[in-house]
Biopython code that builds the backbone (N, CA, C, O; Angstrom):
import numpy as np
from Bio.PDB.StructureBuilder import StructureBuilder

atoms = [
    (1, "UNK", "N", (0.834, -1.192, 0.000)),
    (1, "UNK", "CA", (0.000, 0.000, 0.000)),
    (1, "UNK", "C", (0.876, 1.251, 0.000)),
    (1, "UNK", "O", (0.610, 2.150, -0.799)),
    (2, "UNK", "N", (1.957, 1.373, 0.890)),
    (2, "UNK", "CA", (2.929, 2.376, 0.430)),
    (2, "UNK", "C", (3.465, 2.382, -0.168)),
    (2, "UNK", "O", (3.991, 3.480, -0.352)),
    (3, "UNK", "N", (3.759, 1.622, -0.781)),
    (3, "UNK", "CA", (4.322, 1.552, -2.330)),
    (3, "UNK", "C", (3.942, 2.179, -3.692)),
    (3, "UNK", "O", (4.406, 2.791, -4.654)),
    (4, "UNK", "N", (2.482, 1.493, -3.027)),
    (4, "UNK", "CA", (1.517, 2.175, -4.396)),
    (4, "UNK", "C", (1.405, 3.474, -4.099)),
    (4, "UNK", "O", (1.423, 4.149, -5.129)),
    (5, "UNK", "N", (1.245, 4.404, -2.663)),
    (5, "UNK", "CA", (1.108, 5.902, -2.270)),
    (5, "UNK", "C", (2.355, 6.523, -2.857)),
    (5, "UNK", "O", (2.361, 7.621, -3.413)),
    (6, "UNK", "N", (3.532, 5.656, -2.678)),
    (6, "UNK", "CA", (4.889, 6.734, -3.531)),
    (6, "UNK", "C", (4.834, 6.659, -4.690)),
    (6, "UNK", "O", (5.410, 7.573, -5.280)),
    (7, "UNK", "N", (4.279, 5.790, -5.396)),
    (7, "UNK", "CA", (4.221, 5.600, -6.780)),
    (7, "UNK", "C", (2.971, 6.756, -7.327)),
    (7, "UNK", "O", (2.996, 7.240, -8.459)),
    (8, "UNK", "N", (2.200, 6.990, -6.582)),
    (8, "UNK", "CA", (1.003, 8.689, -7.048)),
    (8, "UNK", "C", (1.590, 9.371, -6.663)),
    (8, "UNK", "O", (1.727, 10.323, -7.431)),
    (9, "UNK", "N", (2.375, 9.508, -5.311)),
    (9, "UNK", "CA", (3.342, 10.638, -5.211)),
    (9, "UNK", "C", (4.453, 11.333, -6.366)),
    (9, "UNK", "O", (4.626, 12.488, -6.755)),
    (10, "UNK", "N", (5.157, 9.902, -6.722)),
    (10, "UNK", "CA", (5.759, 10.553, -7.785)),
    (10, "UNK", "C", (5.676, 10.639, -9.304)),
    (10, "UNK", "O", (6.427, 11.142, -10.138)),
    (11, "UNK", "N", (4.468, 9.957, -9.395)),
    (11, "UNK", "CA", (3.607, 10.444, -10.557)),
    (11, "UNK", "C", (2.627, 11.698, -10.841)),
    (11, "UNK", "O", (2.169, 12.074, -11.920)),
    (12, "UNK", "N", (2.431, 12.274, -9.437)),
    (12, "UNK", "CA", (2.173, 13.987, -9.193)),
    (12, "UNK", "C", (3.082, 14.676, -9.376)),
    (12, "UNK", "O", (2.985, 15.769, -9.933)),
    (13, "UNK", "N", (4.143, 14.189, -8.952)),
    (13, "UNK", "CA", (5.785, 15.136, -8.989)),
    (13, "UNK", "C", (6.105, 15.266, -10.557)),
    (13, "UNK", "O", (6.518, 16.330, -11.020)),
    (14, "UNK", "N", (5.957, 14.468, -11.113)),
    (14, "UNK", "CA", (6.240, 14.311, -12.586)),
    (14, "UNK", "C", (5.357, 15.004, -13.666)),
    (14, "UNK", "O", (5.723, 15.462, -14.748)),
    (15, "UNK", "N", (4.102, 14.974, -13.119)),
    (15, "UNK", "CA", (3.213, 16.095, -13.360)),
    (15, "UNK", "C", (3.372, 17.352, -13.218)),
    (15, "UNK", "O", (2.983, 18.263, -13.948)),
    (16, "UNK", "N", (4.160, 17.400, -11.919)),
    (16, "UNK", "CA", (3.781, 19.044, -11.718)),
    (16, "UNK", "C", (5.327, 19.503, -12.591)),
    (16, "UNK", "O", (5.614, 20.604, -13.062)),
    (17, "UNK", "N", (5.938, 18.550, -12.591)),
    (17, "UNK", "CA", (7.118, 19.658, -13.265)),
    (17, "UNK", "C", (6.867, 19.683, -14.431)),
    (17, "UNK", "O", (7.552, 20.657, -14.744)),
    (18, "UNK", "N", (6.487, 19.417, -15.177)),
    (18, "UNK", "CA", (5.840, 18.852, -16.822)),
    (18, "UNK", "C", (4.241, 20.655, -16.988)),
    (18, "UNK", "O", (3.579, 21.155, -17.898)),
    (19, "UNK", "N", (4.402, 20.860, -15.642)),
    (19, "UNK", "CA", (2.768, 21.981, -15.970)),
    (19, "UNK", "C", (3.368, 23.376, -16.693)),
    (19, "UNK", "O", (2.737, 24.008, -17.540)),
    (20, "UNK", "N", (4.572, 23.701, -16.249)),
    (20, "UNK", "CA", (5.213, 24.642, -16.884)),
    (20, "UNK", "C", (5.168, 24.411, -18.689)),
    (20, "UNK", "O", (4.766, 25.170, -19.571)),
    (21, "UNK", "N", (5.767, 23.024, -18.759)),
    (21, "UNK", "CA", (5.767, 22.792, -20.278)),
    (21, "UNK", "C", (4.151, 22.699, -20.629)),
    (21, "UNK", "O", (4.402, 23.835, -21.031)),
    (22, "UNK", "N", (3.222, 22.552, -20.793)),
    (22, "UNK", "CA", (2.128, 22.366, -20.713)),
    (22, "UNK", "C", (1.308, 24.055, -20.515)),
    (22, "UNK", "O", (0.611, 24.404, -21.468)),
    (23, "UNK", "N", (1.379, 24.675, -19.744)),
    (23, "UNK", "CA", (0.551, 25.973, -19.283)),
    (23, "UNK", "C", (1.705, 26.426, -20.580)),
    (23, "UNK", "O", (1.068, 26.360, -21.632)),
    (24, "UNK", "N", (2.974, 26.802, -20.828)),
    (24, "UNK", "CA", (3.409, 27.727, -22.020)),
    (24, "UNK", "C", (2.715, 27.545, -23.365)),
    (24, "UNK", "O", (2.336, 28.647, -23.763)),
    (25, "UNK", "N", (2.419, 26.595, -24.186)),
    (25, "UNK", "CA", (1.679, 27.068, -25.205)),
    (25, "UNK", "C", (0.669, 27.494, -25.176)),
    (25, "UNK", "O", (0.184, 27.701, -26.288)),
    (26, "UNK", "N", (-0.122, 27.827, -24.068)),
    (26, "UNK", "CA", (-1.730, 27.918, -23.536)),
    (26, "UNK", "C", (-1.766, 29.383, -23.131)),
    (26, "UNK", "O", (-2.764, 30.104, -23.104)),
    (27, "UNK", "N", (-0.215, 29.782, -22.746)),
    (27, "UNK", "CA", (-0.064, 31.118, -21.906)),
    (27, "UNK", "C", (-0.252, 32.501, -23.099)),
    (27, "UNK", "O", (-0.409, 33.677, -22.773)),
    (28, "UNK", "N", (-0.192, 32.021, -24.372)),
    (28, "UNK", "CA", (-0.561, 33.696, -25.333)),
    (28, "UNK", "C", (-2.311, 32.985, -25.402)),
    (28, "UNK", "O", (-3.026, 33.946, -25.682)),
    (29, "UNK", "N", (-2.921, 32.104, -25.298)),
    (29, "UNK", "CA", (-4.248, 32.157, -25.539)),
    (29, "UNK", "C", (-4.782, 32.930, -24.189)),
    (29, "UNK", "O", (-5.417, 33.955, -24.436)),
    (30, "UNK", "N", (-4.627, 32.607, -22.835)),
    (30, "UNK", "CA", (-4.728, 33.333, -21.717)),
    (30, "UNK", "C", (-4.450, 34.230, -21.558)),
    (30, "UNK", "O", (-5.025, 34.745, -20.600)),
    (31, "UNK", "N", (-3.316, 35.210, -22.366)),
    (31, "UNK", "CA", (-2.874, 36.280, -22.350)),
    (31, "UNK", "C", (-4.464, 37.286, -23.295)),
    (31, "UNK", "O", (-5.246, 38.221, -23.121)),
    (32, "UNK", "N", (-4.110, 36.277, -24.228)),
    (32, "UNK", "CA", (-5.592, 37.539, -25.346)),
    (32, "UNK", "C", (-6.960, 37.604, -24.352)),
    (32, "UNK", "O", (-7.808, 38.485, -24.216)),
    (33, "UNK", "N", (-6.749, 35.894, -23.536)),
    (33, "UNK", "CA", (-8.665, 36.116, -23.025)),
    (33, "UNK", "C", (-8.480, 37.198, -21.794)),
    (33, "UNK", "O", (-9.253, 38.144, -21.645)),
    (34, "UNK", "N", (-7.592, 36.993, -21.114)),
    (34, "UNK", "CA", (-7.698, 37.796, -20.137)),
    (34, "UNK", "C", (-7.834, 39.719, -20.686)),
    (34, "UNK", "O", (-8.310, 40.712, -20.135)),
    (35, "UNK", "N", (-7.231, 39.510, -21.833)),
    (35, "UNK", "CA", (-7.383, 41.665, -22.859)),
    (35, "UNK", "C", (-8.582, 41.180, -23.244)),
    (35, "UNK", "O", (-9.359, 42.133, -23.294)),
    (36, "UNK", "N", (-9.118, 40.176, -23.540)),
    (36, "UNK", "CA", (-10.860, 39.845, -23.921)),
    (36, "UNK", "C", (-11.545, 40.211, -23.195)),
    (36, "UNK", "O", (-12.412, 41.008, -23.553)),
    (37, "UNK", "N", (-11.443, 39.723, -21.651)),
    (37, "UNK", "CA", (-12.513, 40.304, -20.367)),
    (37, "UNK", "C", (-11.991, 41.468, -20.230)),
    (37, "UNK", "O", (-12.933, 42.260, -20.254)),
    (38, "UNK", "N", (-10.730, 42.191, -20.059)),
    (38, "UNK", "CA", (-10.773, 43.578, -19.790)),
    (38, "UNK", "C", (-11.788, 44.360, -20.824)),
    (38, "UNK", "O", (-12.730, 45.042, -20.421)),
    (39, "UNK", "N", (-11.437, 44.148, -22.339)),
    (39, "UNK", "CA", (-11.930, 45.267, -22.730)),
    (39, "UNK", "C", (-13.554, 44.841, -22.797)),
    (39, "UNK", "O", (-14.281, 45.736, -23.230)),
    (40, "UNK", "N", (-14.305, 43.399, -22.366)),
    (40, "UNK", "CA", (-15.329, 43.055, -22.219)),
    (40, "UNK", "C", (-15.719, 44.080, -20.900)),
    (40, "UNK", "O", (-16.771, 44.710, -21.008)),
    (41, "UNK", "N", (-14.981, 44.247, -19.781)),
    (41, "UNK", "CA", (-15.462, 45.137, -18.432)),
    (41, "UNK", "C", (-15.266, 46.493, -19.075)),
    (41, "UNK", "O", (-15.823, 47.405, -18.464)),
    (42, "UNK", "N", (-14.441, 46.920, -20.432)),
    (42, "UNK", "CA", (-14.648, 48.657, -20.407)),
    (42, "UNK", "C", (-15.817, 48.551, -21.460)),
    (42, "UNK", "O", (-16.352, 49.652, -21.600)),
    (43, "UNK", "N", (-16.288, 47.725, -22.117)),
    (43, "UNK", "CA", (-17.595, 47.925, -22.735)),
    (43, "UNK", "C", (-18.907, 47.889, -21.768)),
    (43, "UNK", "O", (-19.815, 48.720, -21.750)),
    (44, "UNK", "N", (-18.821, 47.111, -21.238)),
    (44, "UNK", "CA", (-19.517, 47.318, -20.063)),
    (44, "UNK", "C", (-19.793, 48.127, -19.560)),
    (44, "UNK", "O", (-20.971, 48.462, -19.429)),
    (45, "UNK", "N", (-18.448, 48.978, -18.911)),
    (45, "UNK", "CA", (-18.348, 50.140, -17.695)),
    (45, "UNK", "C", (-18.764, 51.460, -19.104)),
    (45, "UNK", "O", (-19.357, 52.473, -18.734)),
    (46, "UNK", "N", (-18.407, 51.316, -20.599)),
    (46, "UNK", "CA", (-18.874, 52.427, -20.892)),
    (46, "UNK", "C", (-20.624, 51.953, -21.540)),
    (46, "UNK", "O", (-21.217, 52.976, -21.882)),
    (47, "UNK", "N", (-21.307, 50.916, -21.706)),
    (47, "UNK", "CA", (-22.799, 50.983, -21.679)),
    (47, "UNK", "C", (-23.153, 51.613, -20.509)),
    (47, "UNK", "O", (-23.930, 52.559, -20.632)),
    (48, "UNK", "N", (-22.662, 51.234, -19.067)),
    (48, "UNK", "CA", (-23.269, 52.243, -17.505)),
    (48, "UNK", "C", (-23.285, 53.289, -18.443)),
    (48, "UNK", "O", (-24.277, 53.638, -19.084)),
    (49, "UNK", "N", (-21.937, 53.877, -18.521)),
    (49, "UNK", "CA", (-21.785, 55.174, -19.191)),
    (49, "UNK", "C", (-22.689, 55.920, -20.062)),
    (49, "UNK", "O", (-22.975, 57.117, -20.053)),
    (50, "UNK", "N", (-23.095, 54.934, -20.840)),
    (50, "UNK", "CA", (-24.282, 55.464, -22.168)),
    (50, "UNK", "C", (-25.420, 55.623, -21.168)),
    (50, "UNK", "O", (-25.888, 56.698, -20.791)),
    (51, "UNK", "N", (-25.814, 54.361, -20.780)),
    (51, "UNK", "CA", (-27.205, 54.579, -19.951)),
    (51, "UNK", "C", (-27.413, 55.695, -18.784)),
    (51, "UNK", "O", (-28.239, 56.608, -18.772)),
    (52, "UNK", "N", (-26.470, 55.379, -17.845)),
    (52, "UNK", "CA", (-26.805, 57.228, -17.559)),
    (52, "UNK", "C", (-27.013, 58.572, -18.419)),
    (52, "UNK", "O", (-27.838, 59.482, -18.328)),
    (53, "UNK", "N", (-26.167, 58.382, -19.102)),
    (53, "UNK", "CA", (-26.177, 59.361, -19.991)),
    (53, "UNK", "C", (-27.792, 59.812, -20.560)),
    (53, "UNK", "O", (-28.338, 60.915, -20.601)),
    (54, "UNK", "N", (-28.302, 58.351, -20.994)),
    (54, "UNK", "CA", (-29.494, 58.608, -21.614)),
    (54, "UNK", "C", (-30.607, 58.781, -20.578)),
    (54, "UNK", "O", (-31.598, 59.456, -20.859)),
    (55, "UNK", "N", (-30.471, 58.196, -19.400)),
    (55, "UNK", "CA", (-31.469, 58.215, -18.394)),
    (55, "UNK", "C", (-31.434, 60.602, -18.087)),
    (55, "UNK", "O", (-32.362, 61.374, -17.847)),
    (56, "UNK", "N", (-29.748, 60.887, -18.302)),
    (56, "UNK", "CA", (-29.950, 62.126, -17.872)),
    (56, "UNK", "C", (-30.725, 63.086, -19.263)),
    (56, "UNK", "O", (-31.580, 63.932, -19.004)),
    (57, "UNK", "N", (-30.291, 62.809, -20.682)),
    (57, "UNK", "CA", (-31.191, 63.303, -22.007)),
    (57, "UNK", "C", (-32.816, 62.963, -21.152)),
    (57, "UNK", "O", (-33.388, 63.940, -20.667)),
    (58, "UNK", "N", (-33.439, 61.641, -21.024)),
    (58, "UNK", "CA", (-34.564, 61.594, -20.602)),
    (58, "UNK", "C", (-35.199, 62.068, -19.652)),
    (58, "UNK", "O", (-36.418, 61.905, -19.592)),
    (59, "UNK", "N", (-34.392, 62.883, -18.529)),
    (59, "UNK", "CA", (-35.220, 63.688, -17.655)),
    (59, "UNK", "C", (-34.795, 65.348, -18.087)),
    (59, "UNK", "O", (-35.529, 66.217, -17.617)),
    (60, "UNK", "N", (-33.923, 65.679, -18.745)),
    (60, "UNK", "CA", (-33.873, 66.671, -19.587)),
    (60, "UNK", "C", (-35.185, 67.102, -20.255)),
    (60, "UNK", "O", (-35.860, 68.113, -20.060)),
    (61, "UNK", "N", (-35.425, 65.767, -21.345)),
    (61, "UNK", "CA", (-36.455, 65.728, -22.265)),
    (61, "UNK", "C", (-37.494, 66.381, -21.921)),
    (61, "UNK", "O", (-38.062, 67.284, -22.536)),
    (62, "UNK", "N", (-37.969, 65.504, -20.030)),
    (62, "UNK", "CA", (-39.087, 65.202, -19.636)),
    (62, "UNK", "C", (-39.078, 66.961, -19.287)),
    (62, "UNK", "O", (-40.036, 67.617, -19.696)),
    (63, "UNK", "N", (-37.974, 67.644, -18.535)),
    (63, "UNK", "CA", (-38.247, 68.731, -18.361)),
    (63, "UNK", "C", (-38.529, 69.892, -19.071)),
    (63, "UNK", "O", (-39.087, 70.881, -18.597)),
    (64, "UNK", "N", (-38.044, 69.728, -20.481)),
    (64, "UNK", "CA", (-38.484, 70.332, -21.803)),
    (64, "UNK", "C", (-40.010, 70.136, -22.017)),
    (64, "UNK", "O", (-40.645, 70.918, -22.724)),
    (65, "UNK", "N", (-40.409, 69.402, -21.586)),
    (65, "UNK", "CA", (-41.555, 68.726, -22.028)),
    (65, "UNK", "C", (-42.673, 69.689, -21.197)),
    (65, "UNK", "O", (-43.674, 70.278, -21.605)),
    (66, "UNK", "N", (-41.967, 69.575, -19.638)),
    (66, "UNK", "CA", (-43.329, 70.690, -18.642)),
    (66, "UNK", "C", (-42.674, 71.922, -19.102)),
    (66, "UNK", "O", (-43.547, 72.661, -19.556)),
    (67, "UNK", "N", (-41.497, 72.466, -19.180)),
    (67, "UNK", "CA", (-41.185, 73.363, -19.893)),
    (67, "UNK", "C", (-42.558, 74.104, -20.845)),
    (67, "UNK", "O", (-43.427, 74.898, -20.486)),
    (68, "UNK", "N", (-42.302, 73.472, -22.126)),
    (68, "UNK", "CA", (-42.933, 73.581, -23.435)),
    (68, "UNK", "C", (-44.528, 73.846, -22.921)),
    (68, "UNK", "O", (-45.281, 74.598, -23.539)),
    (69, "UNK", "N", (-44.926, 73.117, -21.701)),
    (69, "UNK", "CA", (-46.306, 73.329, -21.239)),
    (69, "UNK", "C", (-46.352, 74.271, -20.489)),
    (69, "UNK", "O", (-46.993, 75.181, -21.014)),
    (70, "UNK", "N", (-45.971, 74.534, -19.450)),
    (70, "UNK", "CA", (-45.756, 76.146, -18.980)),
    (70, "UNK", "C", (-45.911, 76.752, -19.778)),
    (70, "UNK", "O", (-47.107, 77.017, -19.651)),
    (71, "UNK", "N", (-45.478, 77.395, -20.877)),
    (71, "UNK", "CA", (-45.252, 77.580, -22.334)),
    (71, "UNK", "C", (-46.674, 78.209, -22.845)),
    (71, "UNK", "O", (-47.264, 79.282, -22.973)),
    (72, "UNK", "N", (-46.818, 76.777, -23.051)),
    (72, "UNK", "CA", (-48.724, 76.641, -23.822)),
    (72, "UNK", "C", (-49.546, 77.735, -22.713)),
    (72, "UNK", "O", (-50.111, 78.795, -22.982)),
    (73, "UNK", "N", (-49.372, 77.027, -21.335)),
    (73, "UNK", "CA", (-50.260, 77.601, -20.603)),
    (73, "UNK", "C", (-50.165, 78.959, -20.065)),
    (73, "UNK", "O", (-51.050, 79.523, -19.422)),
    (74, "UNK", "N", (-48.739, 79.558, -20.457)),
    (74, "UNK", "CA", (-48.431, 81.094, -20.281)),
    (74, "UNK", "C", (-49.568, 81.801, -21.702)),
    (74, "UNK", "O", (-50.356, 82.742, -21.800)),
    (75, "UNK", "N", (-48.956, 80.481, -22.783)),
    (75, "UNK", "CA", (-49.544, 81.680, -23.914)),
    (75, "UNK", "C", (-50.933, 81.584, -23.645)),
    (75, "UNK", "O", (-51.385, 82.702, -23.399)),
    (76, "UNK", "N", (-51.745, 80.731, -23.599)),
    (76, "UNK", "CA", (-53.434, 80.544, -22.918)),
    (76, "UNK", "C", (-53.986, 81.695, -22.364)),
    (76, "UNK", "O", (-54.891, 82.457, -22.705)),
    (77, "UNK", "N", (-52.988, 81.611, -21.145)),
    (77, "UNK", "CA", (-53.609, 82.824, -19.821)),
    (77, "UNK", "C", (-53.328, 84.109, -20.556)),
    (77, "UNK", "O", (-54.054, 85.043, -20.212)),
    (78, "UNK", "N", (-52.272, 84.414, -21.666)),
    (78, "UNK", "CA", (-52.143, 85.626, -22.054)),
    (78, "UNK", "C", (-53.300, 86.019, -22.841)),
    (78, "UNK", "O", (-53.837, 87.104, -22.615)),
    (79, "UNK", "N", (-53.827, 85.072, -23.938)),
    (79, "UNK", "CA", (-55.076, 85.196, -24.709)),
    (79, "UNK", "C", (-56.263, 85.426, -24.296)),
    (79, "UNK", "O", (-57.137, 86.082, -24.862)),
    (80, "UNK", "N", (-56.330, 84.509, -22.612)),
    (80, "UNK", "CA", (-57.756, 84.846, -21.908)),
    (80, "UNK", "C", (-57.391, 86.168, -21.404)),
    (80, "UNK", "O", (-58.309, 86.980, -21.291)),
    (81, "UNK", "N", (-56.210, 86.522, -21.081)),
    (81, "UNK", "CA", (-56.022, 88.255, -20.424)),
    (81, "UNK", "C", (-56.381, 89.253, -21.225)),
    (81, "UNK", "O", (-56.960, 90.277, -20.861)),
    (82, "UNK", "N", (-55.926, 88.880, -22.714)),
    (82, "UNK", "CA", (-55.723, 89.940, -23.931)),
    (82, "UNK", "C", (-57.840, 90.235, -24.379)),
    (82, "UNK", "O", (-58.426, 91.267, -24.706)),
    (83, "UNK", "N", (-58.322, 88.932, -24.188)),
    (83, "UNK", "CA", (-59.731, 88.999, -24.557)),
    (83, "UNK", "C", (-60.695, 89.432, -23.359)),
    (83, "UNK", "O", (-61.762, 90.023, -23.529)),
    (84, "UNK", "N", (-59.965, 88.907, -21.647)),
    (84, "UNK", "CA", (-60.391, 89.933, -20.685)),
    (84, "UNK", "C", (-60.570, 91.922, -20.925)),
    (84, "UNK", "O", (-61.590, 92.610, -20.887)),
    (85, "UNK", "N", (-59.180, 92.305, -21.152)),
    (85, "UNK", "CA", (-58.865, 93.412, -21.231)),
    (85, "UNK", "C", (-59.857, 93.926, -22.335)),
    (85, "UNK", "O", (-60.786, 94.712, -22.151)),
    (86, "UNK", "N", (-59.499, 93.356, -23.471)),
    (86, "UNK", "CA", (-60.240, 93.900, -24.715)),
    (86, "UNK", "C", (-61.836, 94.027, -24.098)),
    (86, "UNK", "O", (-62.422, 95.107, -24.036)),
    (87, "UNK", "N", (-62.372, 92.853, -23.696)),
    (87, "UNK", "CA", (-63.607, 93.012, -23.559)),
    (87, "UNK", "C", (-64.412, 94.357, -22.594)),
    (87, "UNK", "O", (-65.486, 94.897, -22.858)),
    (88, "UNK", "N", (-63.429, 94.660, -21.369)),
    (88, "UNK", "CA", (-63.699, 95.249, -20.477)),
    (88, "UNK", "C", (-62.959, 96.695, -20.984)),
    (88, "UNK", "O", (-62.980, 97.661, -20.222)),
    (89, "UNK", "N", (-62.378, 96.776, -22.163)),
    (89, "UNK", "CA", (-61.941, 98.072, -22.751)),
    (89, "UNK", "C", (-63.459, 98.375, -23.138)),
    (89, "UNK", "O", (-64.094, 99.314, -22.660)),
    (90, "UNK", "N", (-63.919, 97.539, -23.986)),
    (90, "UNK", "CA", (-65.105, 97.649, -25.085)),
    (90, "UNK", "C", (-66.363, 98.318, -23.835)),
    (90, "UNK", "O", (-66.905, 99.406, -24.029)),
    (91, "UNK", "N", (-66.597, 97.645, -22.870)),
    (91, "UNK", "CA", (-67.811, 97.926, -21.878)),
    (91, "UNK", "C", (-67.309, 99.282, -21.422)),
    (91, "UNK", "O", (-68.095, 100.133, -21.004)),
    (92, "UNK", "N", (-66.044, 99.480, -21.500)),
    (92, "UNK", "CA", (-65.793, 100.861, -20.417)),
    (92, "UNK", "C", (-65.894, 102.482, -21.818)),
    (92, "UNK", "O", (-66.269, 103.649, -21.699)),
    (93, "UNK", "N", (-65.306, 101.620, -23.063)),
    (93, "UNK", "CA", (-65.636, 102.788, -24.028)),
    (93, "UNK", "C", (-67.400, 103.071, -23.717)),
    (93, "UNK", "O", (-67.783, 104.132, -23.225)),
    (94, "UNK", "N", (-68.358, 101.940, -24.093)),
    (94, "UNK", "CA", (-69.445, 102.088, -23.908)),
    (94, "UNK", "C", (-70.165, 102.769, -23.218)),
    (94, "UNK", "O", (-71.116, 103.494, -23.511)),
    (95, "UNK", "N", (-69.431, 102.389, -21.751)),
    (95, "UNK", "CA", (-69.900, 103.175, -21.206)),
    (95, "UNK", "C", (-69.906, 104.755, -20.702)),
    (95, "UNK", "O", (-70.791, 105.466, -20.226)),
    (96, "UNK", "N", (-68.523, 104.973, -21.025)),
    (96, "UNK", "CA", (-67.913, 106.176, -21.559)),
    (96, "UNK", "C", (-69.071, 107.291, -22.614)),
    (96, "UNK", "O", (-69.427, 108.462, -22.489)),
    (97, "UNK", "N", (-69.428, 106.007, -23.824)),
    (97, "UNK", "CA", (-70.484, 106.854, -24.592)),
    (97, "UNK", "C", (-71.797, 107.271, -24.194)),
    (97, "UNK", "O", (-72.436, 108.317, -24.299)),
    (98, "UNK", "N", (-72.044, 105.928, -23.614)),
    (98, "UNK", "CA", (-73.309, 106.159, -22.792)),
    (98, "UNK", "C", (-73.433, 107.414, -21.776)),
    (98, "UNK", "O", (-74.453, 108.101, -21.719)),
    (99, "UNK", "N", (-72.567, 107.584, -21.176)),
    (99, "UNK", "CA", (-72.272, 108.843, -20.026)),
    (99, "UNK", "C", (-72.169, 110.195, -21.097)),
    (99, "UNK", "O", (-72.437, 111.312, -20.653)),
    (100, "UNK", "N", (-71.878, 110.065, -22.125)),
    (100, "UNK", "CA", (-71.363, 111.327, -23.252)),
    (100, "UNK", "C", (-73.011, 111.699, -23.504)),
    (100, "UNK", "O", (-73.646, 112.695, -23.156)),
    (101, "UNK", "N", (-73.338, 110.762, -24.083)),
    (101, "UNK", "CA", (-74.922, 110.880, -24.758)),
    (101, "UNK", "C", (-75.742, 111.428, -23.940)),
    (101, "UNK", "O", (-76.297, 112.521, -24.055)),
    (102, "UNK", "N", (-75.851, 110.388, -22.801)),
    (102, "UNK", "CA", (-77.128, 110.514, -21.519)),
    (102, "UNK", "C", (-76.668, 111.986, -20.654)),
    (102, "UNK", "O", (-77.554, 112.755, -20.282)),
    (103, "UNK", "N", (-75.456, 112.232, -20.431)),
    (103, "UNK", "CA", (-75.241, 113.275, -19.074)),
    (103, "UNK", "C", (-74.684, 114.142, -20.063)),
    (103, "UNK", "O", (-75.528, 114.901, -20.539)),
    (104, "UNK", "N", (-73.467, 114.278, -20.549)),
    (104, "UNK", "CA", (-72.985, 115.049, -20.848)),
    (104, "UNK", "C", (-73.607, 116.370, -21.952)),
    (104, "UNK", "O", (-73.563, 117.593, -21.814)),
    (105, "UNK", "N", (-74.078, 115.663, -22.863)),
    (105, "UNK", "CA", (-74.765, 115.872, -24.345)),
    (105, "UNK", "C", (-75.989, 116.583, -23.473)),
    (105, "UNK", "O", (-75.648, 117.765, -23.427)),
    (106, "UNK", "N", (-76.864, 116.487, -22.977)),
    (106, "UNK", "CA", (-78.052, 116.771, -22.116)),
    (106, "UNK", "C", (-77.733, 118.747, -21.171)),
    (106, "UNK", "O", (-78.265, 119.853, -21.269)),
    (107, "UNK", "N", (-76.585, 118.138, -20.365)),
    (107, "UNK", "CA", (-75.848, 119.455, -19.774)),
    (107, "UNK", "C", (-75.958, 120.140, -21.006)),
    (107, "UNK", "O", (-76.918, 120.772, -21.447)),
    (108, "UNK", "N", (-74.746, 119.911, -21.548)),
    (108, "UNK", "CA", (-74.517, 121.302, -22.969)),
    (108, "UNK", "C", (-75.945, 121.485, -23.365)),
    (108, "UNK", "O", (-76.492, 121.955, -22.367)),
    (109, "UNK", "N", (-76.555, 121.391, -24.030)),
    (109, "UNK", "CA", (-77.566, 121.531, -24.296)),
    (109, "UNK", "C", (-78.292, 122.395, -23.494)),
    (109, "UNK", "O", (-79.003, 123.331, -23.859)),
    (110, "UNK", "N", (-77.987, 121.894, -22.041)),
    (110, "UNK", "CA", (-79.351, 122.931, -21.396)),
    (110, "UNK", "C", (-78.390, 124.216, -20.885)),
    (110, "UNK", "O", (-78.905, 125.247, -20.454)),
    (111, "UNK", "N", (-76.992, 124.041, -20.981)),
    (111, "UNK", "CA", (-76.055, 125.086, -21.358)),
    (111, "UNK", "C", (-76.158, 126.288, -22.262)),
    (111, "UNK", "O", (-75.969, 127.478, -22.013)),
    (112, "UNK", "N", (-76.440, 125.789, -23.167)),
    (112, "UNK", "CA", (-76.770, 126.817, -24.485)),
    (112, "UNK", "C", (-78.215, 127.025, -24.447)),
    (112, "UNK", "O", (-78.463, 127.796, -25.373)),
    (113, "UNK", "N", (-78.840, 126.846, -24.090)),
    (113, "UNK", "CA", (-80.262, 126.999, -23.759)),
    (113, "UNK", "C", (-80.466, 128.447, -23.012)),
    (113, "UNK", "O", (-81.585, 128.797, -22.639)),
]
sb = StructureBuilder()
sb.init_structure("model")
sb.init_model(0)
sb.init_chain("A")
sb.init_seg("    ")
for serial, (resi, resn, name, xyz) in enumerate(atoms, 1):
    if name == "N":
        sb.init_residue(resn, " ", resi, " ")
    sb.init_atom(name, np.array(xyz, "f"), 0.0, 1.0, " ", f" {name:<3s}", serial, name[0])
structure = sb.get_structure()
C-alpha cells in the first residue's frame, strides 16, 4: 500500500514539473482572453456610461416637455387676459359713450339753452 502511495506521489511530482511545459503554449491564448474580459469590463463600464447618460437626455427631455407646457399655458392665460382686457376696454368705451350721450350731451344743451 505504500508503495503504491509513492508511486502517485511521484507520478504527481512528474506532473507538476511537466505543468510549466504544458501551461506555455496555452499562456498567449490566456494572455488575449484575459485583454478579452478587460476590454469586455470597459464595454460594459462604458454601456453604464451610455445609460446614464441617456437616463440624464430623458429627464432633460421630460423637463423640456413641462417646460414647453408652462409655455402653452403662459400663452393661454395671455389670450384669456388679452380677450379679458379687450372686452372690459369695449364695456368701459361704452360706457364712456353712454355717459357722453345721456349726461354730458343733455348738460350742454341745457347750457346753451
Amino acid at each position: 500500500l505504500l508503495q503504491f502511495v509513492f508511486k502517485g506521489l511521484n507520478y504527481l511530482e512528474n506532473i507538476a514539473s511537466h505543468v510549466d511545459e504544458l501551461v506555455k503554449p496555452i499562456e498567449p491564448v490566456l494572455n488575449l482572453t484575459r485583454r478579452g474580459l478587460d476590454a469586455l469590463d470597459r464595454a460594459v463600464q462604458f454601456g453604464e456610461q451610455v445609460q446614464t447618460f441617456l437616463g440624464q437626455v430623458e429627464d432633460f427631455i421630460t423637463r423640456m416637455t413641462d417646460v414647453n407646457r408652462l409655455i402653452d399655458y403662459v400663452e393661454s392665460l395671455k389670450m384669456r387676459l388679452t380677450e379679458f382686457v379687450d372686452t372690459k376696454l369695449g364695456e368701459i368705451k361704452a360706457l364712456c359713450h353712454k355717459t357722453v350721450s345721456h349726461v354730458i350731451e343733455p348738460i350742454q344743451k341745457v347750457k346753451k339753452v
